[in-house]
N, C-alpha and C positions, 0 to 999 in steps of 0.2 A: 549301506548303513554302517558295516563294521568299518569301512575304510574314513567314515564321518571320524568314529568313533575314535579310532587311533590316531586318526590327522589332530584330536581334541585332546589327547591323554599326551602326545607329544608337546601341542601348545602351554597345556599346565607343567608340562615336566619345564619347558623351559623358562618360562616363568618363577617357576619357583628356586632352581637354579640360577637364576639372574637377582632374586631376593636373597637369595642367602648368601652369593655372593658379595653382594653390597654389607650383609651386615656384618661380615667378616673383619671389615673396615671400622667398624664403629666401636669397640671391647677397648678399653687401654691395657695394656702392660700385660696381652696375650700371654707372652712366653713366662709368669711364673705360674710354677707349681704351688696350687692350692689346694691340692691334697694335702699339705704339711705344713708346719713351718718351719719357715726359714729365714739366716740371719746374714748379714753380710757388714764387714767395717764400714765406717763413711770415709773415706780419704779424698775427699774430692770439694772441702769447703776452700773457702778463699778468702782473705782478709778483705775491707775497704782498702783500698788505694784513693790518698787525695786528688784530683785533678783541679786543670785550672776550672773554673767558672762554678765552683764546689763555695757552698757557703757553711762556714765555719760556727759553733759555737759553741765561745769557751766561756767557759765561768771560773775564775777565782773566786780562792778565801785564803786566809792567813789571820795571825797572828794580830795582826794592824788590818783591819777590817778598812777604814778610809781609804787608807794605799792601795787594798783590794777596787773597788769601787771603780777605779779609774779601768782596769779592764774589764769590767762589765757595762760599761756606759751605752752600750748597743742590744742589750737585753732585752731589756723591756722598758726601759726608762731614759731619756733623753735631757738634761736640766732643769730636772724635776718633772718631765711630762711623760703620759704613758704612751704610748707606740702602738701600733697595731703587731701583734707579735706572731706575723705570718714570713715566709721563706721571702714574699712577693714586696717584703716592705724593702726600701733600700738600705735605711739605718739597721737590720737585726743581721745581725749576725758579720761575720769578716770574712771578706769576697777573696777569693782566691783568684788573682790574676794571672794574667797570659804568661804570666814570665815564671808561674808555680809559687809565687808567695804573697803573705797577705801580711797590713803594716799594722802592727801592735805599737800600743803607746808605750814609750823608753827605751819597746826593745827593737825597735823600729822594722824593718823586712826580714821576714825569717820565710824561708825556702818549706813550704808542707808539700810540695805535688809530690809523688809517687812513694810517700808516706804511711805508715797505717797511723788513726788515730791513736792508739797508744804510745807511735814515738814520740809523734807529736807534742803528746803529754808530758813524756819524761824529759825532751828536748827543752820544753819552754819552765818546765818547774827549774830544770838548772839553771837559765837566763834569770829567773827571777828571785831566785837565791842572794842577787844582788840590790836589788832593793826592797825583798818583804824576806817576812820572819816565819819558817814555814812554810812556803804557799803549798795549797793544794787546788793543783790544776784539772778539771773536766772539760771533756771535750765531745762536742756531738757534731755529726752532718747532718747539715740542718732540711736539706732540698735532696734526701734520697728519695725519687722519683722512679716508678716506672709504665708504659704505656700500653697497652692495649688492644686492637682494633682489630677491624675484621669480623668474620660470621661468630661473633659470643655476644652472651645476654647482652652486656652492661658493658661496649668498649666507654673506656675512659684514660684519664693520668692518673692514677692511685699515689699516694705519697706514703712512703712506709718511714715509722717511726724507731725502730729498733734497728734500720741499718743491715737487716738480713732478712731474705726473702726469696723464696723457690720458685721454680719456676710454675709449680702446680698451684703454688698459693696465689701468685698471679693473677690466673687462669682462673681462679676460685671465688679469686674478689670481682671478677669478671662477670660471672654468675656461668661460667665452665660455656665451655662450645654448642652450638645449636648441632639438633641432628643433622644440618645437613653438611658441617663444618669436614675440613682432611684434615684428620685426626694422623695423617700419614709423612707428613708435608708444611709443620708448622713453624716460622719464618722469625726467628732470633736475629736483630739486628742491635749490634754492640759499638759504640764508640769509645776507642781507651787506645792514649798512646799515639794519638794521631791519625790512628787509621781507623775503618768501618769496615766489621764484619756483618755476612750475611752467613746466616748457621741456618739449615735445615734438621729440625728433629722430628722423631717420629714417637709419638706418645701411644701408640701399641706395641712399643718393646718395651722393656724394664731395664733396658741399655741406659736409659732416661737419668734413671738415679745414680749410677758412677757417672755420667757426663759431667765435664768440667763447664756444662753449660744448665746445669741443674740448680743451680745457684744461681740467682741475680746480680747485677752489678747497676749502677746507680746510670739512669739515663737509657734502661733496656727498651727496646721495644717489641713485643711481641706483636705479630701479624698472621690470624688466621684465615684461612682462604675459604672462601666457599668451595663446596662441591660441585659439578654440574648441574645438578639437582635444584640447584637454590636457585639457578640461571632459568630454568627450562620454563617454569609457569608464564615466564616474561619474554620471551623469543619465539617469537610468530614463526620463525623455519623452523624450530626444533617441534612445535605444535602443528605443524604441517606434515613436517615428515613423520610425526609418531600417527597421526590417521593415516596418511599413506600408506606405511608399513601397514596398520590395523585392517585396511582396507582389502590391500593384496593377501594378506593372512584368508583376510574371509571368501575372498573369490577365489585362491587355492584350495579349499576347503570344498566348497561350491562345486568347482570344475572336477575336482578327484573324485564325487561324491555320485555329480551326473555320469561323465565319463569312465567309472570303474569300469 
């Protein structure tokens, strides 16, 4: 009986050892101290950069409100008719081409790729200095996008409006990772510049927020993996071999029990 007894208080120790290992996994941003507070600079944002296939939109005004007009003609308004004023229409907004630039009326191809919008701005106000009085130039990107998928709530394409977004907010408009998500392991894939990165982060350090990858950039994708966990209710071996294992537990039990 006492050797049932111990064969049993061993089975729970491991067991419980095996759960709290697991949840080890699951806390974000372990390593700060929250016994206190603490503060730290941000030096880790990073402007827009225009790229090609970035749709632009600019609005003028001036002094000569007519003369204006002519570069808003993609707005929302078409010779006299209203548009549908989504990223998806082709007339809204000024497509930035393979070559990094997009063709304004008079001032004809102007170069934006690897630009922030604000030179942008100050670039085409002097262009227009020559035929408006005035101008004042606004400029938005118009299809900052980023993607989603994998073991969270809500994967989707989220389109963000102000042009800046974290990578937690993301994650947040996701509706955040399921329990059974690696929270250890999560899969940044970036296109900028011609090339494709694949970025592994781990969202149970606080490494997170100085990363230069904490910040979004337009066209991101996030990619969360399941854990094995998420796989196992559906995998007849892995359902096999856990009564296996359960099995031989019990006939070790059994055998040390009769045979002491």
């Amino acid at each position: 009986m006492r050797q049932l007894v111990a064969n049993s208080i061993i089975f729970i120790i491991i067991v419980c050892t095996f759960s709290c290992s697991s949840y080890r996994k699951v806390p974000y941003f372990q390593n700060i101290d929250r016994t206190t507070t603490t503060s730290e600079a941000i030096d880790n944002q990073s402007s827009v950069l225009i790229q090609s296939g970035d749709i632009l939109g600019i609005n003028v005004s001036s002094l000569n409100p007519e003369a204006s007009a002519v570069f808003n003609y993609n707005l929302s308004r078409v010779n006299g008719n209203n548009y549908d004023n989504s990223p998806g229409n082709p007339v809204y907004g000024y497509l930035v081409d393979q070559q990094g630039t997009i063709q304004l009326p008079l001032v004809g191809a102007m170069t934006v790729a690897g630009l922030e919008p604000a030179q942008i701005r100050t670039r085409l106000r002097q262009q227009l200095l020559a035929y408006l009085r005035e101008p004042v130039v606004n400029i938005r990107l118009l299809n900052f996008r980023i993607s989603v998928l994998g073991d969270v709530a809500k994967p989707d394409v989220y389109v963000v409006n102000n042009e800046r977004i974290t990578l937690l907010q993301a994650l947040s408009l996701a509706g955040d990772l399921t329990i059974t998500a690696q929270r250890t392991n999560v899969l940044l894939i970036r296109e900028q510049n011609g090339q494709r990165q694949y970025i592994s982060i781990d969202l149970t350090s606080k490494v997170l927020f100085t990363s230069p990858y904490y910040y979004l950039k337009n066209n991101d994708v996030l990619y969360v993996q399941p854990d094995k966990a998420k796989y196992a209710p559906v995998d007849r071996g892995y359902r096999n071999l856990s009564l296996v294992l359960s099995a031989l537990s019990i006939i070790a039990i059994v055998f040390a029990t009769v045979y002491r």
